[in-house]
C-alpha positions as CSV (number, residue, x, y, z in Angstrom):
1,X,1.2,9.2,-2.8
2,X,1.9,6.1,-5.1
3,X,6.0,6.8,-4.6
4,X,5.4,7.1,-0.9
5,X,3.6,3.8,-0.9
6,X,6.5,2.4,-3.1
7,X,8.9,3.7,-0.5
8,X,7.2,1.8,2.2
9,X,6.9,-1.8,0.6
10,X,10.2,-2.1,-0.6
11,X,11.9,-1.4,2.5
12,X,9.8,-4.5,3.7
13,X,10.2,-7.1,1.8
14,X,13.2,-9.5,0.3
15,X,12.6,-8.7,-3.5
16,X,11.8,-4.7,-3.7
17,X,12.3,-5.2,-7.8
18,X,8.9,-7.5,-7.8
19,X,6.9,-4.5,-5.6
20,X,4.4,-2.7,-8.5
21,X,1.6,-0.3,-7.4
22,X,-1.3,0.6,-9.3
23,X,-3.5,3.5,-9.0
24,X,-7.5,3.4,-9.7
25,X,-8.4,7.1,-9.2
26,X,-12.3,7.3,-8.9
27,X,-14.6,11.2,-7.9
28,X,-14.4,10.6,-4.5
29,X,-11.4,8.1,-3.7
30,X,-8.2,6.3,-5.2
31,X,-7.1,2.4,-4.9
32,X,-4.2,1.7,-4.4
33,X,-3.4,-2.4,-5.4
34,X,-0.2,-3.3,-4.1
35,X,1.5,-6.0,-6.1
36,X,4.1,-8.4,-3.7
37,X,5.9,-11.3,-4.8
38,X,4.2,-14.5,-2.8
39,X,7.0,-15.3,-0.2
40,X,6.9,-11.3,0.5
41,X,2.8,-11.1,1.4
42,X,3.5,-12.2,4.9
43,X,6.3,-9.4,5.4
44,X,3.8,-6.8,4.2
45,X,0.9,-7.8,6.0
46,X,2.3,-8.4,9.3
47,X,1.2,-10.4,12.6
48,X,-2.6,-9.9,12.6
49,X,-2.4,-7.5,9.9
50,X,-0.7,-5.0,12.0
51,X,1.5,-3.7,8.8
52,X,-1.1,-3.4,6.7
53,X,-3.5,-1.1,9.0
54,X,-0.2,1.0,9.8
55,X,0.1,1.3,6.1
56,X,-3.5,2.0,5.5
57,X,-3.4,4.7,8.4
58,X,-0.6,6.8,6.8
59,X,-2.1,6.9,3.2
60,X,-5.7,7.5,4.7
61,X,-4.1,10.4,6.7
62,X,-2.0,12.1,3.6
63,X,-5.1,11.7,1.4
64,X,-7.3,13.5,3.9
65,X,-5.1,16.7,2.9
66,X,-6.1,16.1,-0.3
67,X,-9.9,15.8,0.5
68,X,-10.2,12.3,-1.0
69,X,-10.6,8.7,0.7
70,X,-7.9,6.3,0.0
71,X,-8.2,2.3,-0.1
72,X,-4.9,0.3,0.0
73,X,-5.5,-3.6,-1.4
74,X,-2.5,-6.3,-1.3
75,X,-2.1,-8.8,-3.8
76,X,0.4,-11.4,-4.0
């Protein structure tokens, strides 16, 4: 799931070198904290957040197969 997220970010954004995601596994779900370089936050995000959610809605829907709730936060 992490590589898959990895995949994702660095397709969007100008510097793929600076993308680093960090895992918090917990019982129930896992957090994902998606580290962006500053200029790159806006590229991720998208107009109205409409990146982000699309992001959010794949990872949500791969850890459903896995019986676990996943949270995706973007940091800059």
């Amino acid at each position: 799931m992490k590589q898959l997220i990895e995949d994702i970010v660095k397709t969007l954004v100008d510097n793929p070198e600076e993308v680093l995601v960090h895992e918090v596994a917990g019982e129930q779900s896992v957090v994902y904290e998606i580290k962006v370089e500053a200029s790159d936050i806006g590229k991720v995000i998208g107009k109205q957040g409409k990146t982000a959610n699309a992001i959010r809605a794949l990872i949500r829907a791969a850890a459903a197969k896995t019986g676990r709730n996943a949270v995706i936060n973007i940091i800059s």
